[in-house]
C-alpha positions in Angstrom: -148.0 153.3 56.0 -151.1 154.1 54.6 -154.3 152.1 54.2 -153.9 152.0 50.6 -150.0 150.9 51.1 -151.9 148.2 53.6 -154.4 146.8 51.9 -151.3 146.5 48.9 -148.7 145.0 51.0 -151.3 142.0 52.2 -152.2 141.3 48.9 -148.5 140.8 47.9 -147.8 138.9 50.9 -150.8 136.1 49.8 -149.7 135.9 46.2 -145.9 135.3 48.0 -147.0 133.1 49.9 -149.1 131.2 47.1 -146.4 131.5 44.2 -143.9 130.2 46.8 -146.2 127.5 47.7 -147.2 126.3 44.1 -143.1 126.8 42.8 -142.5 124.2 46.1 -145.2 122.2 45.6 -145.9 121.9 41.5 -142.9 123.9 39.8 -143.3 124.9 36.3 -143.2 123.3 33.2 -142.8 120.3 32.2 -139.5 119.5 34.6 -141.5 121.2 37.1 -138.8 123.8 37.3 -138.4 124.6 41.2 -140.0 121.9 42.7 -138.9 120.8 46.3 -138.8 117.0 44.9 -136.2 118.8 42.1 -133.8 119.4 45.2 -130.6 117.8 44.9 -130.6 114.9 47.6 -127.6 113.0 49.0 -127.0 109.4 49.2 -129.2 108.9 52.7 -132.2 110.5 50.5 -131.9 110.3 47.7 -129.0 107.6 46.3 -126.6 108.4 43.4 -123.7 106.7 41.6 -121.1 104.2 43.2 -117.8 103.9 41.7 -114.8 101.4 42.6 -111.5 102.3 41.1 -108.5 99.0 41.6 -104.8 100.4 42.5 -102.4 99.6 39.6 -99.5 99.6 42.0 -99.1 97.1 43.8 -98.7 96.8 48.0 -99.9 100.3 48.0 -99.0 101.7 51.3 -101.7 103.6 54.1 -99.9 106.8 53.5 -100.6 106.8 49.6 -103.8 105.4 50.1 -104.8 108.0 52.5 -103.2 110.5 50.2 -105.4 109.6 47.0 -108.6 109.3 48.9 -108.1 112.7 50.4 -107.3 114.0 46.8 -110.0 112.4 45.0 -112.4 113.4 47.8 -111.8 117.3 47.0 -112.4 116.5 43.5 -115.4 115.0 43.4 -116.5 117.9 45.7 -117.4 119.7 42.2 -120.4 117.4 42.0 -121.9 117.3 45.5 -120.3 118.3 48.7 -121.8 115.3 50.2 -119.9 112.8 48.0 -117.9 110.5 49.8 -114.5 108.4 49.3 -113.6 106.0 51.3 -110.8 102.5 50.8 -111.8 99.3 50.1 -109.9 96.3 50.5 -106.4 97.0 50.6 -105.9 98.4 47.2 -109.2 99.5 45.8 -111.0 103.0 46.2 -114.5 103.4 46.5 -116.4 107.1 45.4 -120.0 107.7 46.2 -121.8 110.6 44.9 -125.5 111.7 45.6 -127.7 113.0 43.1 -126.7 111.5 40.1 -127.4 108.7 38.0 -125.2 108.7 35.1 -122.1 106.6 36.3 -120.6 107.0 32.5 -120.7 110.8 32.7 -119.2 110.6 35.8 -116.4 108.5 34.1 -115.9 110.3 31.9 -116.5 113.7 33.0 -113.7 112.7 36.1 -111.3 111.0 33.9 -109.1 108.3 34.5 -106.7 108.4 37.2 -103.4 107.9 36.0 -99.8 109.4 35.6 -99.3 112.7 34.6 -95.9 114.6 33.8 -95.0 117.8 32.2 -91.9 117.0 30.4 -89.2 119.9 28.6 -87.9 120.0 24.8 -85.5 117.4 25.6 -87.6 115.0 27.7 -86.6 115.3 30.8 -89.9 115.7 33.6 -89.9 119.3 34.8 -92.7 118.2 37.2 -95.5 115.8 38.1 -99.0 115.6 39.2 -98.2 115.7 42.5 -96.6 118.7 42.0 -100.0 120.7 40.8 -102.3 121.8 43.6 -105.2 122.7 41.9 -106.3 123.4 38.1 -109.4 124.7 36.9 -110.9 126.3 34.1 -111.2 130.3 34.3 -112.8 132.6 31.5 -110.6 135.6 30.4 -109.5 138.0 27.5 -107.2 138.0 24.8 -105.5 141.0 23.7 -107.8 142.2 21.4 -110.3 142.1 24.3 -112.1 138.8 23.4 -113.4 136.4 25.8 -111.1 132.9 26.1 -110.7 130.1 27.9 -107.9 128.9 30.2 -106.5 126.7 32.0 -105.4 127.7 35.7 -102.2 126.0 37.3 -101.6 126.5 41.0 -98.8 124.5 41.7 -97.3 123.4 45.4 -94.4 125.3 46.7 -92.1 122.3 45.6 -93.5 122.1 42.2 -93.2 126.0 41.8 -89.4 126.1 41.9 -89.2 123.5 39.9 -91.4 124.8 37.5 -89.7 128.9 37.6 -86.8 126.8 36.6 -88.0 124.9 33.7 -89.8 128.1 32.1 -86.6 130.4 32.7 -84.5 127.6 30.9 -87.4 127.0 27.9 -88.4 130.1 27.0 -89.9 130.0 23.5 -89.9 126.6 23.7 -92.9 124.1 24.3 -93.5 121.8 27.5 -95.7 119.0 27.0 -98.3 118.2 29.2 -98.0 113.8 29.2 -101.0 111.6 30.5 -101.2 108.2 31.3 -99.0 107.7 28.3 -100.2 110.2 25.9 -99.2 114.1 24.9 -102.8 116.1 25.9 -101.5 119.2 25.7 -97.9 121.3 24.2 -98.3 124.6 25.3 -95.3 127.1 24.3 -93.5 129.6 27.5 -94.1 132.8 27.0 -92.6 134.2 29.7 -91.1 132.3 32.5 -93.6 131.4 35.5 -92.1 132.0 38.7 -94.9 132.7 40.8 -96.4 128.9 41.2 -99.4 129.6 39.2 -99.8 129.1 35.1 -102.2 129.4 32.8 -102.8 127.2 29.4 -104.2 129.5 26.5 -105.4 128.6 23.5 -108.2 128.1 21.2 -110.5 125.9 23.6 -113.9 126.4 24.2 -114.8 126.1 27.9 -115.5 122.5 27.7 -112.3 121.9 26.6 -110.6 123.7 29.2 -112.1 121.5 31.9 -111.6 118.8 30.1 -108.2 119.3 30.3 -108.4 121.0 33.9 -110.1 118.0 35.1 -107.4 115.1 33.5 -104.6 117.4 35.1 -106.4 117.1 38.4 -106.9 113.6 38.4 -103.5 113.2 37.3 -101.9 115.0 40.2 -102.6 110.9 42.4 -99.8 109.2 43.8 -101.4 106.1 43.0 -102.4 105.4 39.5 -106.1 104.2 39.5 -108.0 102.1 37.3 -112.1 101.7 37.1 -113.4 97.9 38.4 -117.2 98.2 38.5 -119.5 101.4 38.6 -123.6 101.4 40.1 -126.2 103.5 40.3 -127.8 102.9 44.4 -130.5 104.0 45.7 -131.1 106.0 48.8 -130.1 104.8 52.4 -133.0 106.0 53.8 -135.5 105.6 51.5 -139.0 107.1 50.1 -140.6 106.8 53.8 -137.7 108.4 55.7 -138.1 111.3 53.2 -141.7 111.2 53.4 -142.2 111.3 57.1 -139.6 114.1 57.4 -141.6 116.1 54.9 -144.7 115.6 56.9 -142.4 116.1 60.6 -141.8 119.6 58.9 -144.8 120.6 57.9 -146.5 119.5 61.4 -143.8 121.2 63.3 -143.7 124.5 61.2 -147.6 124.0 61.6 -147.3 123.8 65.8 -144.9 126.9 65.5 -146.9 129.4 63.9 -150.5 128.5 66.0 -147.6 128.8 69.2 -146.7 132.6 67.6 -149.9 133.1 67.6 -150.8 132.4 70.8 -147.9 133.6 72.4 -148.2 137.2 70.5 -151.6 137.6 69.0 -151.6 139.6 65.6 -147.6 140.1 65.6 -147.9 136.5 65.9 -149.6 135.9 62.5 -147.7 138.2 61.0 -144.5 136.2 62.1 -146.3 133.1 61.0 -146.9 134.9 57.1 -143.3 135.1 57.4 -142.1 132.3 58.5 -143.9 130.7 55.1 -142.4 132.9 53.1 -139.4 132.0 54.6 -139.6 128.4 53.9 -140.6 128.7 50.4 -136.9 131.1 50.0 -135.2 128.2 51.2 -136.4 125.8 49.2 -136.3 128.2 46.2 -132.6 129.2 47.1 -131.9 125.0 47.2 -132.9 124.6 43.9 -131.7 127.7 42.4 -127.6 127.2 43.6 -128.1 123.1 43.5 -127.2 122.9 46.6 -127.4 118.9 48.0 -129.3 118.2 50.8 -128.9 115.5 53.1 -129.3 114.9 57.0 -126.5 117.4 58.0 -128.0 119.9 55.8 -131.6 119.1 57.1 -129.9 119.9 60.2 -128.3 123.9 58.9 -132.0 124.3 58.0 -134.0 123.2 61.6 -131.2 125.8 62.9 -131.8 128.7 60.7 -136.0 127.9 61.0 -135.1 128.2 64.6 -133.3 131.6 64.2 -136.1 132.9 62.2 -138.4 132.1 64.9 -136.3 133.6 67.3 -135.6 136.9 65.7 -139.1 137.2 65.6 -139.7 136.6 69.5 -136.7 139.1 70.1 -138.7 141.6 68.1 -142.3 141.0 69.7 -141.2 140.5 73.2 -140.0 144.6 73.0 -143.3 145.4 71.6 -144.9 144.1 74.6 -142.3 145.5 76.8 -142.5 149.2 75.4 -146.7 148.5 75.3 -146.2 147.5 79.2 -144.8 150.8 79.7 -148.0 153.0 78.2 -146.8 153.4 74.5 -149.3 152.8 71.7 -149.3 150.3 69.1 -147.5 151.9 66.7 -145.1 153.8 68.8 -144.3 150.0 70.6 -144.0 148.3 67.1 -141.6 151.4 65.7 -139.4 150.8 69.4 -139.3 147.0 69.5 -137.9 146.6 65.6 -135.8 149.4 66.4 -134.1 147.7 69.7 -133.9 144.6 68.4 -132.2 145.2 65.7 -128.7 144.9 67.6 -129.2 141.5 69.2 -130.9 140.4 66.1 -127.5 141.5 63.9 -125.3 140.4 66.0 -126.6 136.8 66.5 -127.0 136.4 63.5 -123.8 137.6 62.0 -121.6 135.7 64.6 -123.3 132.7 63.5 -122.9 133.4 59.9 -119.4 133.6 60.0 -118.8 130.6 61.3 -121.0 129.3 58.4 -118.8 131.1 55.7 -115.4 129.7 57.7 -116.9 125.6 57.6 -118.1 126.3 54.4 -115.0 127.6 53.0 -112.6 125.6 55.0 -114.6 122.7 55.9 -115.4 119.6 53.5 -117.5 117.0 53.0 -121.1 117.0 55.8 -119.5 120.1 57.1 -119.8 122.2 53.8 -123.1 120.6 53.4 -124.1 122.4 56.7 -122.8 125.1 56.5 -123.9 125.5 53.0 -127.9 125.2 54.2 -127.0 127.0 57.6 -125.4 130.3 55.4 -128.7 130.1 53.2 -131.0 129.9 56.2 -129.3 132.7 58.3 -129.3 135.3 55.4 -133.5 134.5 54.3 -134.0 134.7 58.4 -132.6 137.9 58.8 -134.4 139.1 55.7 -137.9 137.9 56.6 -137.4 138.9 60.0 -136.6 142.5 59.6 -138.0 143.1 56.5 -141.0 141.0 55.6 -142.0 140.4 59.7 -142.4 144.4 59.7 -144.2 145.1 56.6 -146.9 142.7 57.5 -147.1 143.8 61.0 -147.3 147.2 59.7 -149.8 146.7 56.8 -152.2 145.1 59.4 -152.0 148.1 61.4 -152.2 150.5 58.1 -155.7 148.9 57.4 -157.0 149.2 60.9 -155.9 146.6 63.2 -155.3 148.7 65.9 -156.9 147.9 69.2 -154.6 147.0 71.5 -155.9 144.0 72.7 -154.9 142.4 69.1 -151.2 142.9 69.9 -150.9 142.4 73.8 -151.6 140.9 76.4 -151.4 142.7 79.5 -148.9 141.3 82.0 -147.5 142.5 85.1 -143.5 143.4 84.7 -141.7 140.8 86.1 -139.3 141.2 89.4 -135.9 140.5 88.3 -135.2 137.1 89.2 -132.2 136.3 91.5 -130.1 133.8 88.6 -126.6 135.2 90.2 -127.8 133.9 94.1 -127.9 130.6 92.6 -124.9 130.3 90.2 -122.8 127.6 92.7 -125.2 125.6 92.2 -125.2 126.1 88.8 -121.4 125.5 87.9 -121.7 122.6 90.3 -124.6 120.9 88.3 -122.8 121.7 84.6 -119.4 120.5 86.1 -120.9 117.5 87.4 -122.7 116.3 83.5 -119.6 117.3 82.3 -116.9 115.2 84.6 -120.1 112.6 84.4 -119.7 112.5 80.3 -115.8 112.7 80.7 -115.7 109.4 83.4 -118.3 107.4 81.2 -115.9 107.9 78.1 -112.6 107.0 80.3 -114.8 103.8 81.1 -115.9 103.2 77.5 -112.2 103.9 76.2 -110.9 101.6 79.6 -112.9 98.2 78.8 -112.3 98.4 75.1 -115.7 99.9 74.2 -114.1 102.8 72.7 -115.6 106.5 74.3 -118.0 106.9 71.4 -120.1 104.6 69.6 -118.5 104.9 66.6 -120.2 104.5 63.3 -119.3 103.5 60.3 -118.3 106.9 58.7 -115.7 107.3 61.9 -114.3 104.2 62.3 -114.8 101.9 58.9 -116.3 98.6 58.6 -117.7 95.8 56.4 -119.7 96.3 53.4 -121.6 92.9 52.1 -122.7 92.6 48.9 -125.5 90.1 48.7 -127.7 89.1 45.3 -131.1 88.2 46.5 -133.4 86.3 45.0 -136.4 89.4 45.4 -136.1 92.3 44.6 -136.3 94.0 47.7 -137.4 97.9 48.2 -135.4 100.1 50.9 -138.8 100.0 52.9 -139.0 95.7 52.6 -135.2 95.6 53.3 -135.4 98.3 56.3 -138.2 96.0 57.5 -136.9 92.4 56.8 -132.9 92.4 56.6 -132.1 95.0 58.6 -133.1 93.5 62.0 -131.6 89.8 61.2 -128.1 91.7 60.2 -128.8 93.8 63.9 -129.0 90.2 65.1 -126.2 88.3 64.0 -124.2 90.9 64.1 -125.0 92.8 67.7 -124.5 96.5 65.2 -127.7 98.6 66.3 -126.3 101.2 63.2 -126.6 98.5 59.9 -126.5 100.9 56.8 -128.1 99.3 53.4 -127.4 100.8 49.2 -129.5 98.9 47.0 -128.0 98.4 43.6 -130.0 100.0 41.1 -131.4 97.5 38.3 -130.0 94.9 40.2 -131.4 92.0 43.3 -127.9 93.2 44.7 -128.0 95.1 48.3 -125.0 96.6 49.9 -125.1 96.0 53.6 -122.7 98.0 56.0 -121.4 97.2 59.4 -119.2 97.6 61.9 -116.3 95.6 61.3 -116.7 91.8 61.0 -114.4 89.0 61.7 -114.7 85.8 59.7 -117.2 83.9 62.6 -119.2 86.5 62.0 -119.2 87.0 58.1 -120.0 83.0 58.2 -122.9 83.2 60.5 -124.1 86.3 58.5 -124.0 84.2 55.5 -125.8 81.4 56.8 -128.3 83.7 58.2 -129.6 84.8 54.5 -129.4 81.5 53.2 -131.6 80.4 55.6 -134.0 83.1 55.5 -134.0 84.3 51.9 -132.7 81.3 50.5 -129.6 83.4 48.5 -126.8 81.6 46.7 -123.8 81.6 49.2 -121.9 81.5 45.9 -122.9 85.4 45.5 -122.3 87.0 48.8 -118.7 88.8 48.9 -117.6 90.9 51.5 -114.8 93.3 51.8 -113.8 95.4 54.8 -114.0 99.4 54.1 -112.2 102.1 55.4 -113.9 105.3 57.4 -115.7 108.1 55.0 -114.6 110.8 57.0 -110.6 110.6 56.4 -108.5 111.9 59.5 -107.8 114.7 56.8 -111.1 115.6 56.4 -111.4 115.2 60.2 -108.7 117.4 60.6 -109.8 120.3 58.3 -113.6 120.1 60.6 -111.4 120.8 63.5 -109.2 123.4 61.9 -112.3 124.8 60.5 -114.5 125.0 64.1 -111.0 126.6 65.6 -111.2 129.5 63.1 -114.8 129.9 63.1 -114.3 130.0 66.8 -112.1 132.4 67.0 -114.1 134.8 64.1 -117.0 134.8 66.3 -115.2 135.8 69.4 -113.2 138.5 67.8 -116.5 139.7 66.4 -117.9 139.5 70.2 -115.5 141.5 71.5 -115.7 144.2 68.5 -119.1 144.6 69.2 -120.0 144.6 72.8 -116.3 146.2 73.6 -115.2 143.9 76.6 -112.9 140.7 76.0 -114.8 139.3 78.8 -118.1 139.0 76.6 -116.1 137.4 74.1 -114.5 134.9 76.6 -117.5 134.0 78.4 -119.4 133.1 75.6 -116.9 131.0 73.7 -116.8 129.1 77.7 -121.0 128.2 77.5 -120.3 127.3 73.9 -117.6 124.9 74.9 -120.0 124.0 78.2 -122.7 122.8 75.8 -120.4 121.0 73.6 -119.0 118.8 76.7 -122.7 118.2 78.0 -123.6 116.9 74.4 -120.9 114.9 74.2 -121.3 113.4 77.3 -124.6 113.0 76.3 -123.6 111.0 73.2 -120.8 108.8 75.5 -123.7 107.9 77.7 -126.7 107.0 75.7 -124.4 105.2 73.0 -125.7 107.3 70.2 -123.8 106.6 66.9 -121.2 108.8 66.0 -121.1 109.0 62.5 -121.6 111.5 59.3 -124.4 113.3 61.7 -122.6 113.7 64.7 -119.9 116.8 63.0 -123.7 118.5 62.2 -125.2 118.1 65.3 -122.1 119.6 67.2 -122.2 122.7 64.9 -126.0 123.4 65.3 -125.6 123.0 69.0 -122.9 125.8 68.6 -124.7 128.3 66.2 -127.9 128.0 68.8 -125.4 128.8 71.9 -123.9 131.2 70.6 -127.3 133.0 69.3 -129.3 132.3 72.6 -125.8 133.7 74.5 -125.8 137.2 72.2 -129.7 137.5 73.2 -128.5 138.4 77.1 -125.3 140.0 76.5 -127.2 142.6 74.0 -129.6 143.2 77.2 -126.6 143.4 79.7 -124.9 146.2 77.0 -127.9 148.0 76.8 -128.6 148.2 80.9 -124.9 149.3 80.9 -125.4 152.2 79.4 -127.2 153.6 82.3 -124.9 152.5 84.7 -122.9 154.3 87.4 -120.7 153.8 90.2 -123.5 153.1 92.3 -125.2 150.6 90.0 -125.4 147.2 91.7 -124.0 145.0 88.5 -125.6 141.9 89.6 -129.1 143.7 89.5 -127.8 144.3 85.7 -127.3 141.1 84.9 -130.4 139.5 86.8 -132.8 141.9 85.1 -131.3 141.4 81.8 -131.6 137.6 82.1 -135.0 137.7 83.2 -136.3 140.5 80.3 -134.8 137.6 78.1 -136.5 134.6 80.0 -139.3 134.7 77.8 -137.6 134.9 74.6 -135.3 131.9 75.5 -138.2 129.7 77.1 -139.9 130.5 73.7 -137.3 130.2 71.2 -135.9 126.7 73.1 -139.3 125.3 72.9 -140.1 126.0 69.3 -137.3 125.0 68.2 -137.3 121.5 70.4 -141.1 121.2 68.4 -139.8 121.4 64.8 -136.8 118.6 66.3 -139.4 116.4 68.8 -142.0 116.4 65.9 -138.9 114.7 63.4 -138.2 112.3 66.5 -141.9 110.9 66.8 -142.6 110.7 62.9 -138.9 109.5 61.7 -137.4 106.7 60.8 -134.4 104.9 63.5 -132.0 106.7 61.8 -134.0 110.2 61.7 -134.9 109.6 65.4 -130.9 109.3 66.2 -130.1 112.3 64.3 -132.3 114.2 66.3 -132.5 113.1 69.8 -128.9 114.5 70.4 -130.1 117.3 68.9 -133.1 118.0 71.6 -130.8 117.4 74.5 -128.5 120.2 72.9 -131.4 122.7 72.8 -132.4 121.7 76.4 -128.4 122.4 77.4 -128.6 125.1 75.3 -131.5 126.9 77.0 -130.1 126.4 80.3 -126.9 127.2 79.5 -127.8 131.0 78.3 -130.4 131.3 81.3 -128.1 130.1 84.1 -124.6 130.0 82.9 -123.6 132.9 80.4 -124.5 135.6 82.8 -123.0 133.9 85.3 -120.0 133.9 84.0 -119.6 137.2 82.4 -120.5 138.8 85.9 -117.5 136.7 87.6 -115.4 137.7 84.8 -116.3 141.0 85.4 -115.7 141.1 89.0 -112.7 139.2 89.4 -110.6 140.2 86.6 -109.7 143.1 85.5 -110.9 144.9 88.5 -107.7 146.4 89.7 -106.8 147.8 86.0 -110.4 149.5 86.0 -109.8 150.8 89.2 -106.3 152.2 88.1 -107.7 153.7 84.9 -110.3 155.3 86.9 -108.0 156.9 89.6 -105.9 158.3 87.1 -108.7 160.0 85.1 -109.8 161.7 88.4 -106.2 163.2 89.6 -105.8 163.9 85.4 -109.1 166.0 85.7 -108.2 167.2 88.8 
């Protein structure tokens, strides 16, 4: 790079960094277009629209219930992946979705649950809404090549032979599309449909075909639904939570670019440039795609601030390596990018695709992660390989070149003997992990349960309470909150204020009739409410053993993506296996961790579990790249636990540094948030902590016994047999 190309790339790089900073900060125009406060929030930030729908049927049963909250949950999806649905009573349904204040649209725009047939010429039903899996609106062509809109019908396998039937019978003819009552659509067979999926043509525009799209969704309930009260509520969290999370990232993103520098000089600033850049992208990208932030997705974007960081450390810590061994600045800068680049792929592409699996497969908090996560690994990658090295390169173009600018001289370390001690290792992470197991026996044992679970997990009861004030989320955080903690003995009371309204929703665990009474008499005598206007109504879980069911089926796929990827890469099933063992190593330790200091379990908890596994399985890729690389060089004679000591301890310093700049950015959220910030995040510290050790003391370890004890004889065999075939 020339000076000129220097001087250039710097200047871009400042007016970047400020255009990023004033579109996050300011935005433009009037709506200040691109604004971080234009970010879609969820209901813990932000609040959004509450809707209560009655059952029509009457003495619904659990299985239909469960049913039409698991429907209505993938629905409302197409607003926010954070909404939530969740039962009520016995026969009501209650929807919550963030970022949105407009409960008519809503209404209207998700229609009103109710029966829906398609019925033949002679009215007989050819199928129902339970028979439709999906319908949306698609765009298409006509025959003369002009765009339309249609209707797309996927329908179950059930509903699909019923359905080739109908269409083979009624060719030429018209089914009618029935809901609630009344004919919405007649469309005529053209041909019959004997695939399982349809599609509705006609002269709609494209509002129209969602229109209809959406009433045949809603249609496809076993229960028929009908609307009992709507609100807008405000945030769970409120304007100080928000605030002091703002200000927790700025002071830890702050702390981690004055630590780059000092760790790594000029390479350091450069990495600091960058990691700006990269925060503005973020934010940018949020806005741009809508996606809806909440805790969970606070928690994808801490990880992938944390991968940025770390690719950066991968990359610097080779420059000082090649510098150690004579090179000059520009030959060590050329060599480091060039030799991290593997590790650097690789870590981040495992991670990734067990970010596209959650989010594809996942629902609810997890697609919220993995949505943020996805985002954050892709504008890592991008400012780490590409902007990192232009402005490392620029600074050297315009002549910042003495080498005391990008290292400091250190003596090459002895490799450190992590194998000698790996007993004792396996002995100290079996012992936290039978300590977590025995603690939840216990728990389950005396009727505590193994978790704490909160109220997304395990249900409760929500309190509706019309105050005489009206109370902000701050005042009610301040005052309520810890005389509901006290009557109550829940240290995990969530709150909803009712926009416009005195009224404050108050969740907790699940309250038996002493309890409701004394809870009662508790605000009468301290806020002087009408008794009269305090209802209560127990409420099911959020997270649905469906939804439940697709995070596990999703974390087993994603699982199983990043170990096939493993062993595609580094060419040994044993790298692959090893790492998916510390993975599931630091998921026992955390959950022990959990069991033991009573942490809630609730809509964090599925987030915090998958950030603990994307930073395992980066920090594990970091040593395995090392242990390939030493490989390469090795012969019969090579002493493989040498390999594997001196790979760890070339890595030390990345995985001291990347642990503890990434347990900043968390500790800083811990000291400046709110109870429920501070909860959210001390799990996630003692997962970085495992995490670190872990990849410093345990993944090697492993791989090397792997390596030693299996496979051995089949190695051996293969080799004797290429000597007497050469022979």
């Amino acid at each position: 790079m020339s000076k000129t190309k220097g001087i250039l790339s710097l200047i871009l790089t400042a007016v970047l960094i400020a255009f990023l900073g004033f579109t996050t900060i300011v935005g433009f125009g009037k709506n200040q277009t691109g604004a971080a406060k234009n970010i879609k929030l969820g209901l813990d930030l932000a609040g959004g629209v509450s809707i209560t729908y009655q059952v029509k049927d009457k003495n619904p049963t659990a299985e239909q219930m469960s049913d039409t909250i698991y429907k209505l949950q993938k629905r409302v999806e197409q607003y926010s992946t954070e909404a939530t649905v969740y039962q009520e009573g016995d026969d009501r349904i209650n929807i919550e979705i963030p970022g949105v204040t407009d409960a008519n649209k809503i209404l209207e725009d998700l229609g009103k649950p109710g029966s829906l047939s398609f019925l033949d010429p002679n009215g007989d039903v050819v199928i129902t809404g339970a028979d439709v899996a999906t319908a949306s609106a698609k765009t298409g062509q006509d025959d003369m090549n002009n765009k339309e809109y249609m209707v797309e019908l996927n329908l179950n396998e059930e509903g699909a032979q019923k359905f080739a039937e109908a269409t083979t019978a009624n060719v030429g003819k018209q089914i009618s599309i029935v809901y609630d009552g009344e004919t919405i659509s007649s469309p005529t067979v053209n041909e019959a449909i004997t695939g399982g999926t349809a599609y509705i043509t006609g002269k709609f525009t494209y509002e129209e075909a969602e229109t209809l799209a959406s009433t045949i969704r809603i249609g496809g309930l076993q229960l028929e639904l009908e609307e009992l009260r709507s609100n807008v509520v405000g945030a769970q969290l409120g304007e100080q939570a928000i605030g002091t999370s703002v200000k927790a990232g700025a002071v830890g993103i702050v702390l981690v670019i004055l630590f780059m520098i000092w760790a790594y000089l000029l390479p350091g600033a450069a990495s600091g440039l960058a990691l700006l850049i990269y925060s503005g992208l973020v934010f940018v990208i949020l806005n741009a795609f809508e996606v809806t932030l909440t805790l969970p997705g606070l928690a994808g974007i801490i990880l992938g601030i944390g991968m940025a960081v770390d690719a950066n450390v991968i990359i610097f810590a080779r420059v000082r390596e090649e510098m150690t061994r004579g090179k000059s600045v520009r030959n060590a800068l050329k060599t480091g990018f060039q030799k991290a680049l593997s590790a650097i792929l690789d870590g981040n592409i495992t991670t990734l695709l067990a970010a596209i699996v959650l989010w594809t497969k996942g629902s609810g908090s997890v697609k919220g992660f993995a949505q943020t996560l996805a985002i954050g690994i892709l504008v890592s990658m991008f400012t780490a390989l590409v902007v990192t090295r232009i402005i490392v390169f620029a600074f050297y173009a315009v002549g910042l070149r003495k080498t005391n600018l990008y290292f400091k001289p250190k003596k090459e370390r002895e490799p450190i003997n992590f194998l000698g001690k790996k007993k004792t290792f396996f002995a100290i992470s079996l012992a936290l992990i039978i300590a977590g197991l025995a603690v939840m026996g216990i728990g389950s044992a005396r009727g505590k349960g193994a978790f704490a679970y909160g109220l997304e997990f395990e249900g409760g009861t929500a309190t509706n309470i019309t105050f005489n004030e009206d109370y902000s989320i701050e005042e009610i955080d301040a005052q309520i909150v810890p005389i509901v903690e006290d009557v109550t003995g829940d240290a995990n009371v969530q709150t909803q204020k009712v926009a416009g309204t005195k009224q404050v929703v108050i969740k907790t665990k699940t309250l038996d009739l002493a309890t409701r009474e004394a809870l009662n008499k508790a605000m009468v005598d301290n806020f002087e409410v009408d008794e009269s206007l305090i209802t209560a109504e127990n409420i099911s879980s959020t997270i649905s053993s469906e939804m439940r069911s697709d995070a596990i089926i999703a974390v087993i796929i994603a699982t199983i993506f990043m170990l096939l990827y493993i062993w595609f890469r580094f060419k040994d099933i044993r790298f692959a296996a090893s790492a998916v063992l510390a993975l599931l190593h630091d998921v026992l330790v955390v959950l022990g961790f959990y069991a033991i200091a009573r942490i809630s379990v609730g809509n964090t908890f599925i987030a915090c579990m998958l950030t603990i596994v994307g930073y395992s399985i980066n920090a594990t890729i970091v040593i395995f790249d090392r242990i390939r690389e030493e490989m390469r060089f090795a012969d019969r004679k090579t002493d493989l636990a040498n390999v594997v000591n001196k790979s760890i301890t070339q890595t030390l310093t990345r995985s001291i540094y990347t642990s503890l700049t990434t347990f900043v950015m968390v500790a800083v959220l811990y000291i400046m948030g709110v109870s429920s910030i501070r909860e959210f995040a001390l799990p996630l510290m003692a997962g970085i902590i495992c995490g670190a050790y872990s990849s410093v003391c345990i993944t090697g370890a492993l791989w090397y016994v792997m390596k030693t004890k299996i496979g051995v004889k089949k190695e051996a065999d293969n080799k004797t047999a290429k000597k007497k075939s050469n022979k």
